[in-house]
Structures are given as structure tokens and as C-alpha cells.
N, C-alpha and C positions, 0 to 999 in steps of 0.2 A: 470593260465595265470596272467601277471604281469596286475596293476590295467590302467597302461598307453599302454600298450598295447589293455587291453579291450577297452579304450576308444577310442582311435583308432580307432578300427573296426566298435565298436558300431556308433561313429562319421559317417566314410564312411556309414555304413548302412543306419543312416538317411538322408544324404546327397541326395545319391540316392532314397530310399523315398520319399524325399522332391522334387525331380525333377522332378519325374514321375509323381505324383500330382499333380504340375505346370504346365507338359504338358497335361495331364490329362483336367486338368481345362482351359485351353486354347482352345484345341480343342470343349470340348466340349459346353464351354461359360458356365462356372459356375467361379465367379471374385472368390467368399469364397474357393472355392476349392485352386484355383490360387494363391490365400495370403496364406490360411496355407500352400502349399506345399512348398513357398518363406520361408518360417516362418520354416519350419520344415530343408528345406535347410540350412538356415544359423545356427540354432541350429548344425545340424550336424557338419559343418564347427568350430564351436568352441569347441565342443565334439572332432574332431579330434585335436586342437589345443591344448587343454588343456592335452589329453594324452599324443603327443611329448614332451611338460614340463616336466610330470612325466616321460616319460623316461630319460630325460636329468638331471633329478633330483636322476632317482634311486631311483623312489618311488613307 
């Protein structure tokens, strides 16, 4: 698997992750849960980002 492809997936992985965790934390009222799942969210979000580059780069 190409490297921007992996990142990619790995990205959406944590995205979703990240969100489940957020609601997670929401529901249950725990705020730390709540912020890392926000935190691991936008991590993902640039994990996906940065793959599209290396695809577009052909890296």
C-alpha cells in the first residue's frame, strides 16, 4: 500500500475514533475524555490531509 494511501485510511481511522470518544465523553460527562476524542479527531483530519498530498505528489 502506497504511503498516502495508508495515511489516508489510518487518518479516517482516527477521525472516527476521535468521535466516538467525544460522544463517548459527552454522554457520559467525563470533559478529558471529550478533549482527547476532539484531539484525536482533528489529528485524524490531518492524517487524512496529509496522505491526499502524497497522493497528489506520487509519494
Amino acid at each position: 500500500m502506497k504511503t498516502g494511501t495508508k495515511d489516508k485510511a489510518e487518518g479516517s481511522f482516527h477521525e472516527a475514533k476521535g468521535k466516538i470518544k467525544e460522544v463517548t465523553g459527552k454522554l457520559t460527562g467525563k470533559p478529558n475524555l471529550e478533549v482527547a476524542g476532539k484531539n484525536e479527531e482533528v489529528t485524524g483530519k490531518i492524517q487524512k490531509k496529509v496522505g491526499q498530498v502524497k497522493t497528489v505528489l506520487g509519494k
